[in-house]
C-alpha positions in Angstrom: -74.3 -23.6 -78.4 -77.8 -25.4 -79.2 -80.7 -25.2 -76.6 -79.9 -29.5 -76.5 -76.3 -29.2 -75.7 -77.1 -26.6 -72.9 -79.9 -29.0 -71.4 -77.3 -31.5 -71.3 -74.1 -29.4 -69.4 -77.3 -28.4 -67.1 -78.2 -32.1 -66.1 -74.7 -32.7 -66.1 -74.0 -30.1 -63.6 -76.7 -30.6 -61.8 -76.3 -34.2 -61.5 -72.6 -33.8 -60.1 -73.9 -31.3 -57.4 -76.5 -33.8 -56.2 -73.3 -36.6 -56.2 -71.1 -34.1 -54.1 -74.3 -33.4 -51.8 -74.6 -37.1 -51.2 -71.1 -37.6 -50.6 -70.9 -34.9 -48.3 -74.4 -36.3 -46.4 -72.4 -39.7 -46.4 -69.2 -38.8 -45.2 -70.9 -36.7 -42.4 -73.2 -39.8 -41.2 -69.9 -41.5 -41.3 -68.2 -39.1 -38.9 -71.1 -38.7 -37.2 -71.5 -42.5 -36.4 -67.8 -43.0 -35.5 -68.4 -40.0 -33.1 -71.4 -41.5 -31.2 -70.2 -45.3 -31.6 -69.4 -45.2 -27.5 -71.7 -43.0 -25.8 -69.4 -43.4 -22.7 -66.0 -43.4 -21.7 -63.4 -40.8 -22.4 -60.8 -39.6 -24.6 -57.3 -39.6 -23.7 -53.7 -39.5 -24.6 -51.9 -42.3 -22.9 -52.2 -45.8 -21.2 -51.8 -46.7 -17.8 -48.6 -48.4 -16.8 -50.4 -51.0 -15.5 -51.4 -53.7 -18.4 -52.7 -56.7 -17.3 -54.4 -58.1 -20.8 -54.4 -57.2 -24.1 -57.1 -58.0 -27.1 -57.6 -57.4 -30.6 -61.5 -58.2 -31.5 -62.8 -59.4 -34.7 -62.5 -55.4 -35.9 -59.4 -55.1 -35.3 -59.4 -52.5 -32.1 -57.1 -52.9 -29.2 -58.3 -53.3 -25.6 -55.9 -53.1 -23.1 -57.0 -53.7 -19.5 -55.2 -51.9 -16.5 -55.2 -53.0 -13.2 -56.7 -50.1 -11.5 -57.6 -47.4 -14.4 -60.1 -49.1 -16.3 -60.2 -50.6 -19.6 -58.6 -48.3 -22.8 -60.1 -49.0 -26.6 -57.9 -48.1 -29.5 -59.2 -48.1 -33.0 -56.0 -47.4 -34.5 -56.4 -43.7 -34.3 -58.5 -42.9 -31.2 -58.0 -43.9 -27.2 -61.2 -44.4 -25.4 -60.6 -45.7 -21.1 -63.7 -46.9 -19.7 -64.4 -47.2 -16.1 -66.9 -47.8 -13.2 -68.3 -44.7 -13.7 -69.1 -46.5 -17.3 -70.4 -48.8 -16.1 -67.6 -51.4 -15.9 -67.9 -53.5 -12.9 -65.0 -52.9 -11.8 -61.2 -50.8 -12.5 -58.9 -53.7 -12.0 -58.8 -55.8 -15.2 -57.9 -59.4 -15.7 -59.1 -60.5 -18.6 -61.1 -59.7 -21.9 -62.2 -62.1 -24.4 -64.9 -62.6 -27.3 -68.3 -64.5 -28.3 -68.6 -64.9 -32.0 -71.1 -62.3 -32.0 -68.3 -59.8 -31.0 -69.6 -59.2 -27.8 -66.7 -58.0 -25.5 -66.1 -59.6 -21.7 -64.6 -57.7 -19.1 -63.4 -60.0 -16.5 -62.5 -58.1 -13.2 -62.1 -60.1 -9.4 -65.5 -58.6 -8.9 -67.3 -60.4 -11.7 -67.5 -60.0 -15.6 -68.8 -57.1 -17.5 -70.1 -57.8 -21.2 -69.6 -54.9 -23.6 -72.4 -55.2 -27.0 -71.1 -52.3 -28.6 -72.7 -49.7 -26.7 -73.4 -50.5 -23.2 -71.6 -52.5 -20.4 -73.6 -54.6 -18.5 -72.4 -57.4 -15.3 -73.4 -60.5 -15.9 -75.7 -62.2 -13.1 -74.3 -65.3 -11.2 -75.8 -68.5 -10.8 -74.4 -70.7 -7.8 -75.3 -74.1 -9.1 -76.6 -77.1 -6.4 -75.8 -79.4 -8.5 -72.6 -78.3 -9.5 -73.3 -79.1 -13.0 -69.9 -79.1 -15.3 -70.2 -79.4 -19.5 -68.6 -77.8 -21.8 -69.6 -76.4 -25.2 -68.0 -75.0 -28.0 -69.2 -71.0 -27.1 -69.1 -71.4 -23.7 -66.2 -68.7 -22.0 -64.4 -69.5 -18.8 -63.3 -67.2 -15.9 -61.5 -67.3 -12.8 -62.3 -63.5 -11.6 -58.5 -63.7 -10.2 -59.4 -66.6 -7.5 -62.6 -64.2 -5.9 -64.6 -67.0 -4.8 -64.6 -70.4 -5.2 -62.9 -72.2 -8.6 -64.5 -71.4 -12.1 -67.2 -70.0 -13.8 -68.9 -70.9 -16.9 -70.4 -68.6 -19.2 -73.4 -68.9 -22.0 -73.3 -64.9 -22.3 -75.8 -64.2 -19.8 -75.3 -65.9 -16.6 -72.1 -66.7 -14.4 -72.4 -70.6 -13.8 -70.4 -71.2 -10.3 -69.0 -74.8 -10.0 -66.6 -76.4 -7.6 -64.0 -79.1 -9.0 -63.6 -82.1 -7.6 -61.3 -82.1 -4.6 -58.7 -84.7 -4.4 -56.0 -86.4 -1.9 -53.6 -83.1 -1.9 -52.5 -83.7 1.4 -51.4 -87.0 0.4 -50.1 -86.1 -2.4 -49.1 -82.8 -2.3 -48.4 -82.2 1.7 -51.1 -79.9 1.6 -53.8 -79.4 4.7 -56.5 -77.7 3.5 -57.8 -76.7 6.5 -54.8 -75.0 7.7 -54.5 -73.1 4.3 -55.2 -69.2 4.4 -56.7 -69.6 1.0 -58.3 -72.2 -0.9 -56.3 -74.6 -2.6 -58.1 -75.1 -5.5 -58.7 -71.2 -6.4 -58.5 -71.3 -10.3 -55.2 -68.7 -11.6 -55.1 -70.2 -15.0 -57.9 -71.2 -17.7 -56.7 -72.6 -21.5 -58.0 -74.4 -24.1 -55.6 -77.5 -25.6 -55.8 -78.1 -29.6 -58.8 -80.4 -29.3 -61.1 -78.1 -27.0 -60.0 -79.8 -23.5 -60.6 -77.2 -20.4 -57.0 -76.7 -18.4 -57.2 -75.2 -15.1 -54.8 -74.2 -13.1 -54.7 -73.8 -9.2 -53.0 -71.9 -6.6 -51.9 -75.4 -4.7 -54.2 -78.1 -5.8 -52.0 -79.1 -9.2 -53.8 -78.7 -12.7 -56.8 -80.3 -14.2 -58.0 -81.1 -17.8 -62.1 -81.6 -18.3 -63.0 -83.2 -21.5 -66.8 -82.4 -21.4 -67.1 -85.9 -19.2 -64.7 -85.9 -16.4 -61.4 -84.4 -14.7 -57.9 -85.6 -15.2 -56.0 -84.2 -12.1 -52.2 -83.3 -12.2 -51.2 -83.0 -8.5 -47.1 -82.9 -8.6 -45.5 -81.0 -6.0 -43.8 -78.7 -8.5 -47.1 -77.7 -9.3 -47.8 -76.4 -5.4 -46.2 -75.6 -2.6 -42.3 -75.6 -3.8 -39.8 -76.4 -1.0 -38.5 -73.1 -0.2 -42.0 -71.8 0.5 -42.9 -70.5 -2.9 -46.2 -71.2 -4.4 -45.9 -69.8 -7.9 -49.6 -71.0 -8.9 -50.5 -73.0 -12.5 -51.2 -69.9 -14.2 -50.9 -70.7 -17.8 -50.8 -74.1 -19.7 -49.2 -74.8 -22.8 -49.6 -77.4 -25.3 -46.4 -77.6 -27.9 -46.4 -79.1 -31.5 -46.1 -82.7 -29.8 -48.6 -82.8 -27.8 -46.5 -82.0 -24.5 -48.0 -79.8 -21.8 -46.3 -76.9 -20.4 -47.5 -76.1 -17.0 -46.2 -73.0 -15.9 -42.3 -74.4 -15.9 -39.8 -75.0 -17.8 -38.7 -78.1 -15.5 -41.4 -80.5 -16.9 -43.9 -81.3 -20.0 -46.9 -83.4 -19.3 -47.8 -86.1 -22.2 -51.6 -87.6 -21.7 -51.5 -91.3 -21.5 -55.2 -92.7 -20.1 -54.4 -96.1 -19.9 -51.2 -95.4 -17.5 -52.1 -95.3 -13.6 -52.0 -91.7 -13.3 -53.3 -90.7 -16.6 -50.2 -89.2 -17.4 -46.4 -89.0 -18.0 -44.3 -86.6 -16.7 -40.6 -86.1 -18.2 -38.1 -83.5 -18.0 -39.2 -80.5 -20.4 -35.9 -79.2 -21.8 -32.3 -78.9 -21.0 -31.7 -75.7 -18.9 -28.2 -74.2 -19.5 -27.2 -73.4 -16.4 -25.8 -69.9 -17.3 -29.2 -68.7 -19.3 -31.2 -70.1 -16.2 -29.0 -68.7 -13.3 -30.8 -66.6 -10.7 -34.1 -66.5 -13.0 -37.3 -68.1 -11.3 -38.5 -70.9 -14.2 -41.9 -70.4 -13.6 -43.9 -68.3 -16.5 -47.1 -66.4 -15.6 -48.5 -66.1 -19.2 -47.9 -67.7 -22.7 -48.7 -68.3 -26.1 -48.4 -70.5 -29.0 -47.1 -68.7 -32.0 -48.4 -69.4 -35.9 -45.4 -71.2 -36.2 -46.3 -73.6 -33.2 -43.2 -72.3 -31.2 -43.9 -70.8 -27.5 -44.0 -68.0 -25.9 -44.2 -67.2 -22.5 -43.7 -64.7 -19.9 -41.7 -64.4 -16.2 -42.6 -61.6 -13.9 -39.2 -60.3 -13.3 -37.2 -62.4 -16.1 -38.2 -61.3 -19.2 -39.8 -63.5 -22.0 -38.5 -67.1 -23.0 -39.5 -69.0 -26.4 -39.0 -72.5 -26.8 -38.7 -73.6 -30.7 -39.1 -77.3 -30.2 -35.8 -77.4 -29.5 -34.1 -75.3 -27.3 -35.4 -72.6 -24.6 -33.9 -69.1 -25.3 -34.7 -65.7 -23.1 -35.0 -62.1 -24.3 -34.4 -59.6 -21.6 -37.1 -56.6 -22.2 -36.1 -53.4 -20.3 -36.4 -49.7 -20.7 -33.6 -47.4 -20.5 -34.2 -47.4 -16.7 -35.3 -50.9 -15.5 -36.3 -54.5 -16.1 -39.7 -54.7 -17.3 -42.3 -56.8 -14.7 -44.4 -58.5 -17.2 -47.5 -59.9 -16.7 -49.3 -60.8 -20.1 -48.5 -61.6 -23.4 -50.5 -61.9 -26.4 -50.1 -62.3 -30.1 -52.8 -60.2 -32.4 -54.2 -61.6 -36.1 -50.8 -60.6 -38.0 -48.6 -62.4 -35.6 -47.3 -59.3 -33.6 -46.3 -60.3 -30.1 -47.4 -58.0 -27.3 -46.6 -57.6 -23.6 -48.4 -56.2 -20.6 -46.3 -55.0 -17.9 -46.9 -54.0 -14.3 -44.8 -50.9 -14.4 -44.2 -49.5 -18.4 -47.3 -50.0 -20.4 -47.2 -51.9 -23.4 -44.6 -53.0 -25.4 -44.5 -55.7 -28.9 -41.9 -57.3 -30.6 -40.4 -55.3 -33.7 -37.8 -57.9 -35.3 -35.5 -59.4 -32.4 -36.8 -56.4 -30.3 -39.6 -55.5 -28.0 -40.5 -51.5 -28.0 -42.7 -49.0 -26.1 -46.1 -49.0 -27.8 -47.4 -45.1 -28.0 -51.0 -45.4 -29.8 -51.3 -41.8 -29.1 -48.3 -39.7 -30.8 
């Protein structure tokens, strides 16, 4: 072998040492940052029973928020739960949502926590004098589960307070506000319709839709205080591929016409079958709208129902010991359906089924 060809094997050698040092410096400052990503919260095994909402962010993690235990983060191989003592405002969960910097938002019915990747920090409430309503593309919307009065508005930093408009519900509606043990117009619902219209929904005040300039009020009695004493609350509204609202029943769809006297039109929503519908409450607590455009939606103690455009069908979701009480639903950026319940977890729809999601095996 010439003195040349040895230099060469040498460099070679020495050159692919270097390479497998780097790799091995890079794979560890991998490791090492998905080790330190969270400086808080804990690892653990298993979910609470309690779901009460469900998230995927722009990463493609899982949150899952309990309604007592925290908040749990799965990457897809690791659980994380987060609590008070991480700084989370509070255990009992009720909502989590997004800005499009991927900022994460707690919401609890003790404020809202925002999550930037390392830290969780409550955001500070404004109470506005001038109850000043507007709505912008980023802004987020919460309810904090009816704690205090109506909505909140969000830019990220502050909790913006406002009031809606009160209206003739005791006209209307029957109701007496003064005689109520809590306040009619406590927000339970907050959506978005296809051209960026706020819905809010109300524990006995009807619904409302706030275009950026002013408030179209639905106040129809299904929408309250129901004749046998029942007050199922607006809690999620629905708009379907023809423009129909869905306000939490499956009695009635809402179509917006401005220029009749109420603003709207209200006609029957589907025909029930009275078999499918027998002893089942028709009042959902959560929906969605699938990629398709069909819906989804959720009753506490009668399993989910989908409506196609044309008919209304129900799957019964149960374990090998009960009926599941569900109390979100969500669909993730593949389409995959998921289901918070108050007494098994999590579950998501596999084919015509709905099964026990285990992220830890």
């Amino acid at each position: 072998m010439s003195l040349t060809t040895s230099k060469i094997i040498l460099i070679i050698l020495v050159a692919a040492n270097l390479l497998s040092c780097r790799g091995q410096v890079r794979s560890s400052t991998s490791a090492q940052l998905e080790n330190t990503a969270f400086k808080n919260g804990t690892l653990v095994s298993e979910i609470d029973q309690q779901i009460w909402a469900i998230h995927q962010d722009s990463k493609g993690n899982f949150w899952f928020g309990s309604n007592g235990k925290g908040i749990y983060h799965f990457d897809g191989q690791n659980l994380r739960q987060f609590t008070t003592n991480d700084g989370l405002t509070h255990n009992q969960v009720r909502g989590i949502q997004e800005d499009e910097l991927g900022n994460i938002y707690i919401e609890t019915h003790q404020g809202v926590s925002k999550f930037d990747g390392t830290d969780f920090n409550s955001l500070k409430l404004v109470k506005s004098p001038t109850n000043e309503w507007k709505l912008e593309p980023n802004d987020l919307w919460f309810s904090c589960n009816g704690n205090a009065m109506d909505v909140y508005r969000s830019d990220g930093i502050y909790l913006y307070e406002l009031q809606i408009p009160k209206q003739e519900i005791e006209e209307a509606l029957g109701i007496e506000e003064n005689k109520q043990r809590f306040n009619p117009y406590t927000v339970y619902g907050i959506d978005k319709d296809k051209n960026g219209n706020l819905w809010l929904g109300t524990l006995l005040a009807g619904a409302f839709r706030y275009d950026g300039n002013s408030f179209l009020w639905i106040g129809e009695k299904e929408l309250s205080e129901l004749p046998d004493g029942r007050v199922p609350g607006v809690r999620s509204m629905l708009e379907d591929r023809d423009g129909n609202f869905w306000l939490s029943n499956f009695y009635s769809k809402y179509t917006i016409q401005t220029n009749t006297n109420k603003g709207y039109i209200k006609q029957k929503a589907v025909e029930l079958d009275e078999e499918l519908v027998k002893d089942k409450i028709l009042y959902f607590n959560s929906g969605i709208i699938d990629k398709a455009g069909n819906l989804w939606m959720t009753t506490y103690r009668g399993g989910v129902w989908n409506y196609d455009g044309n008919s209304l069908n129900n799957y019964e979701v149960k374990n090998e010991k009960e009926h599941l009480l569900l109390v979100c639903i969500y669909q993730d950026k593949e389409g995959m359906i998921w289901l918070g319940t108050n007494n098994d977890g999590v579950y998501k729809k596999v084919g015509e089924d709905f099964v026990k999601f285990e992220p830890v095996k």
